[in-house]
BAKE-440043 format. One line per field, with one value per residue (C-alpha): residue number from 1; residue in three letters; z, x, y. Coordinates in nm, 2 decimals. Each point is the difference from the previous one (the first is absolute). Example, Ala and Ser with C-alpha at 12.3 -4.5 7.8 and 13.67 -1.06 7.14 Angstrom:
REM residues 2
num: (1  2)
residu: (ALA  SER)
w: (0.78  -0.07)
u: (1.23  0.14)
v: (-0.45  0.34)
//
This chain:
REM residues 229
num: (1  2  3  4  5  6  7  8  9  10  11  12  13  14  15  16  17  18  19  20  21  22  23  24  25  26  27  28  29  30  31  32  33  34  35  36  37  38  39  40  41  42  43  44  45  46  47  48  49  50  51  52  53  54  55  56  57  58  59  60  61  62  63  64  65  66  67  68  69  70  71  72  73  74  75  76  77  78  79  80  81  82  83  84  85  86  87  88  89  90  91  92  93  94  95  96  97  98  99  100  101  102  103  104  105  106  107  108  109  110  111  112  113  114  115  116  117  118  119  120  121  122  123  124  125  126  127  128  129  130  131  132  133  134  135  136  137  138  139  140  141  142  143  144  145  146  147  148  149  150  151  152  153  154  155  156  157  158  159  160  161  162  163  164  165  166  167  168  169  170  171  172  173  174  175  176  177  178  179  180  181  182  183  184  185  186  187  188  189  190  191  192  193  194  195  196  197  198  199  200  201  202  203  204  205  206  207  208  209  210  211  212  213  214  215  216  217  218  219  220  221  222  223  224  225  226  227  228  229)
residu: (UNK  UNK  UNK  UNK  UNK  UNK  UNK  UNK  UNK  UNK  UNK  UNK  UNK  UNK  UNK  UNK  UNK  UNK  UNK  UNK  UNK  UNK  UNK  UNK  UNK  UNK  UNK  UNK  UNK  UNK  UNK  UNK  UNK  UNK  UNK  UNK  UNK  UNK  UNK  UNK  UNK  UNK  UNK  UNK  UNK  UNK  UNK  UNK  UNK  UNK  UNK  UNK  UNK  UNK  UNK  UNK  UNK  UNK  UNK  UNK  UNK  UNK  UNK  UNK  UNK  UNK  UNK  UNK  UNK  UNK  UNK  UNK  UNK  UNK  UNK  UNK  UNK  UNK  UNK  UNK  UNK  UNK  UNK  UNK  UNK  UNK  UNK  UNK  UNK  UNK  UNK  UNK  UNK  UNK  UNK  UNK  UNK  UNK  UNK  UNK  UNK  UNK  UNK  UNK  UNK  UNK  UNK  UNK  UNK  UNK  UNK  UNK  UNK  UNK  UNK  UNK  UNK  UNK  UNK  UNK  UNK  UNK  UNK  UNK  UNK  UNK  UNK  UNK  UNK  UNK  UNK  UNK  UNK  UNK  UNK  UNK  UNK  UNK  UNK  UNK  UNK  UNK  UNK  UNK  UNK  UNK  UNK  UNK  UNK  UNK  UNK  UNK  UNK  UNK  UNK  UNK  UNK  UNK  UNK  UNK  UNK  UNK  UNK  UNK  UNK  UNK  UNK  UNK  UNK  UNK  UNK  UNK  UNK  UNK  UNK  UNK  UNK  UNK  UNK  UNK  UNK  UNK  UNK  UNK  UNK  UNK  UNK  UNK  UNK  UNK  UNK  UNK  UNK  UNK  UNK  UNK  UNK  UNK  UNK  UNK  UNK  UNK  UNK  UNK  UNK  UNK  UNK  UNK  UNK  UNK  UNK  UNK  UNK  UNK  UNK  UNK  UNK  UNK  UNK  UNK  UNK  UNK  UNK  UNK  UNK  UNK  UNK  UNK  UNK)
w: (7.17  0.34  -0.04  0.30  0.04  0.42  0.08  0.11  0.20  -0.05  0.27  -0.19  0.04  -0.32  -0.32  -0.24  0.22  0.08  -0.38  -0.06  0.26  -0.14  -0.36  0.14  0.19  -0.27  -0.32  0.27  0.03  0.31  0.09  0.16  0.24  0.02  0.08  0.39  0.06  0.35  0.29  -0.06  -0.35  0.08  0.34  -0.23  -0.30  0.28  0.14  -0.35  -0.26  -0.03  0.07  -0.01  0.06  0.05  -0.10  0.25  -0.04  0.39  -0.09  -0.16  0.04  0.31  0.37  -0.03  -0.14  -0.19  0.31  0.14  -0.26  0.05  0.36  -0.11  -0.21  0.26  0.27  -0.27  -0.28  0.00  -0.39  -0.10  -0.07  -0.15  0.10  -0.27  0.11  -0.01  0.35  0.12  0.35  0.28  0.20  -0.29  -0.12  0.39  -0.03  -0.33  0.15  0.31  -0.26  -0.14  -0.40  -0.29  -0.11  -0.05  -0.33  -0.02  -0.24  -0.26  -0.08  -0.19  -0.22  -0.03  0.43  0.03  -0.22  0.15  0.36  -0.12  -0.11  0.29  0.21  -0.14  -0.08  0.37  0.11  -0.27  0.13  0.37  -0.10  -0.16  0.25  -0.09  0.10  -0.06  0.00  -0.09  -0.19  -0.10  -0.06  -0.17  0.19  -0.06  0.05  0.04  -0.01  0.24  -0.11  -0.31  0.06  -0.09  0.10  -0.04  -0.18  0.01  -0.35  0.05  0.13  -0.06  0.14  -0.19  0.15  -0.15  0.04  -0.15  -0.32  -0.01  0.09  0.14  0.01  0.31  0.05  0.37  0.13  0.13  0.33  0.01  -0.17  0.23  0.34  -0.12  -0.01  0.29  0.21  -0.16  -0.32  -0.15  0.07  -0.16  -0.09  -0.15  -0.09  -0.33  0.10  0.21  0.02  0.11  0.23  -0.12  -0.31  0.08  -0.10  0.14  0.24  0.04  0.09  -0.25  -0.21  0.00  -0.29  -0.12  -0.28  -0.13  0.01  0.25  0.16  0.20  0.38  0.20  0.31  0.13  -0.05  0.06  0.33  0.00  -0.28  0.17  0.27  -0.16  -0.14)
u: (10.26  -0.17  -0.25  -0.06  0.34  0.16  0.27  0.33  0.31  0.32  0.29  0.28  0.37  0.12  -0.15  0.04  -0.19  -0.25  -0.05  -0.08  -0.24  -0.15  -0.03  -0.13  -0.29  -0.09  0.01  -0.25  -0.26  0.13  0.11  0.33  -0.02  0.27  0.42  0.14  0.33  0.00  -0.24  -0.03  -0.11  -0.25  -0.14  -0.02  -0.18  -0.24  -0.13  -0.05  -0.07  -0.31  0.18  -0.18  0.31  0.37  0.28  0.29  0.35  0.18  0.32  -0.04  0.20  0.04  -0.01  -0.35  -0.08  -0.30  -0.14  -0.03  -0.20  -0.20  -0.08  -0.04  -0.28  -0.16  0.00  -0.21  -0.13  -0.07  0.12  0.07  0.37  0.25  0.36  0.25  0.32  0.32  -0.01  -0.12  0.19  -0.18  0.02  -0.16  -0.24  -0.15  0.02  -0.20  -0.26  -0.08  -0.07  -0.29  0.09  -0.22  0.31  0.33  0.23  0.35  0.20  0.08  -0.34  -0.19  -0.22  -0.32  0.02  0.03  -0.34  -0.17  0.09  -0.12  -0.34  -0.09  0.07  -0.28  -0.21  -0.03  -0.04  -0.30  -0.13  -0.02  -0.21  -0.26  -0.30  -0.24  -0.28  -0.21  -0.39  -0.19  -0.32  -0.15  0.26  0.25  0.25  0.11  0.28  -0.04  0.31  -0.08  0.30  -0.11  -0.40  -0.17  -0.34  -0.27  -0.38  -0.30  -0.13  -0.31  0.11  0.33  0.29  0.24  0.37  0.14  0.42  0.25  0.03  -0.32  -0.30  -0.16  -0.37  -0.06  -0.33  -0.12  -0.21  0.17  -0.05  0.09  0.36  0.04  -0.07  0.30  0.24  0.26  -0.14  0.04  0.15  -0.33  -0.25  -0.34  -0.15  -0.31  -0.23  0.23  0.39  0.24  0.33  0.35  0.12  0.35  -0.08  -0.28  0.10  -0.24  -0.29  -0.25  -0.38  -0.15  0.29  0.23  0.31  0.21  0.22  -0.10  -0.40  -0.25  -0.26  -0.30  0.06  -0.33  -0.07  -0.09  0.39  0.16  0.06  0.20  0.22  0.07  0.16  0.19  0.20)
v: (9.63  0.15  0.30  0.03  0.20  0.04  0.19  -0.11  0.15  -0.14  0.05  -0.16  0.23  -0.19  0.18  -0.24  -0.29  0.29  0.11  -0.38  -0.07  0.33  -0.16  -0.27  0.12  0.23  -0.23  -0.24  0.27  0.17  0.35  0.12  0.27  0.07  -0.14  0.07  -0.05  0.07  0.00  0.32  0.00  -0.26  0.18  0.32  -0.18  -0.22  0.34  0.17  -0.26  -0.29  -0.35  -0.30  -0.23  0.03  -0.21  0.03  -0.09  -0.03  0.14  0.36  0.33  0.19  -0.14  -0.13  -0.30  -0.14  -0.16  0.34  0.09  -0.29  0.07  0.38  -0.11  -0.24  0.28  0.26  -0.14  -0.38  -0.07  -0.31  -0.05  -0.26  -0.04  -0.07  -0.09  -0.20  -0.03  -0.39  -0.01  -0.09  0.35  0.16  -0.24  0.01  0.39  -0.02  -0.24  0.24  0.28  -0.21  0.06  -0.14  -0.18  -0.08  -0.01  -0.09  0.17  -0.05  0.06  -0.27  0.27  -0.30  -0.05  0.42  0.06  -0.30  0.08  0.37  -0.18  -0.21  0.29  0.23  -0.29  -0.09  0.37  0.00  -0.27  0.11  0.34  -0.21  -0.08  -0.26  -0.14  -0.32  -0.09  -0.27  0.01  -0.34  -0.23  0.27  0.15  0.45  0.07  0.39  0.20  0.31  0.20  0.05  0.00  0.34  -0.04  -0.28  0.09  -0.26  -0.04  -0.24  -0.36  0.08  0.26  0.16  0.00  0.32  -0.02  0.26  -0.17  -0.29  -0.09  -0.28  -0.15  -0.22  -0.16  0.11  0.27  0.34  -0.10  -0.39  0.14  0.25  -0.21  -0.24  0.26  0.16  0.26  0.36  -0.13  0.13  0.25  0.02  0.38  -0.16  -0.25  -0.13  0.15  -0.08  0.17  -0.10  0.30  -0.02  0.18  0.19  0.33  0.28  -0.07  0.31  0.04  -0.19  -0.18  -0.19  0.01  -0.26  -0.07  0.38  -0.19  0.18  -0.26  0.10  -0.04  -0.09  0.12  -0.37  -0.07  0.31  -0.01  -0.31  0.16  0.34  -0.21  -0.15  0.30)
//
């Protein structure tokens, strides 16, 4: 079961397959935001709803079909989407292909290929937001994952990687970790911190703030800071 719980549109015109994909993505861990029967339904419930992914059948009530809704969601949004259809001719799978979905699945839907197609969908998009970073110090190589980086404090021979949820002790000076990483990726505000600008939360005269802590901000690195923001 997923705790990490996305939200998913369905455009299906056939209740009783829409009321089962429905089951199926909320007994996986999923949320449904809703059922569209129509385009628009599902332009009405894009604009006013959070949707992290749509599943699309072509063929659904009224005169526009489910590839208009794809294209619809191309032109403004940019959510991922799957078509499910029982369409396989060659007109339509070259019309699906130009609309660039996540996937593909024929009906009638396998429920193990839905939820796994589901999975690899959000897994890749998770995968693309995280930024890393790697540095060598001795013969050990860091791999440091910048999306999730906080801030970085020297604590004698040692610095201390502080994430969202972990922390990590690599040997190095301040200065020897900082010069391997990408420009701007970290700023130092004194002699012992280094902060990721990402997260930095409020930058004033003498501070800087966060993850709700307040650091002292020297006026030997201040500069470089302030123009930055």
């Amino acid at each position: 079961m997923l705790t990490n719980k996305k939200n998913i549109l369905i455009v299906e015109d056939e209740i009783l397959i829409a009321q089962l994909l429905k089951k199926s993505i909320l007994n996986h861990g999923y949320n449904c935001a809703g059922i569209a029967i129509n385009y628009n339904a599902a332009e009405l419930l894009l604009k006013t709803t959070k949707v992290d992914l749509v599943l699309i059948d072509i063929r659904i009530s009224g005169n526009k079909t489910g590839l208009d809704v794809a294209h619809f969601i191309n032109e403004n949004f940019g959510i991922p989407f799957l078509f499910i259809s029982s369409f396989n001719d060659k007109e339509t799978l070259q019309n699906i292909k130009a609309l660039s979905p996540k996937g593909y699945i024929n009906k009638p839907i396998n429920n193990a290929t839905l939820l796994t197609t589901i999975d690899i969908v959000f897994d890749n998009i998770n995968d693309k937001n995280k930024v890393y970073t790697s540095i060598n110090v001795g013969r050990t190589t860091y791999n440091i994952h910048l999306s999730e980086l906080l801030y970085v404090e020297a604590e004698h021979v040692y610095v201390r990687l502080l994430y969202k949820s972990k922390s990590t002790l690599i040997r190095s000076s301040l200065k020897a970790f900082l010069d391997q990483m990408p420009s701007k990726s970290l700023f130092q505000i004194s002699r012992s911190i280094a902060v990721n600008p990402t997260f930095v939360e409020r930058v004033d005269a003498v501070s800087v703030t966060i993850a709700d802590q307040k650091f002292k901000l020297s006026k030997n690195y201040k500069n470089n800071l302030l123009r930055y923001f």
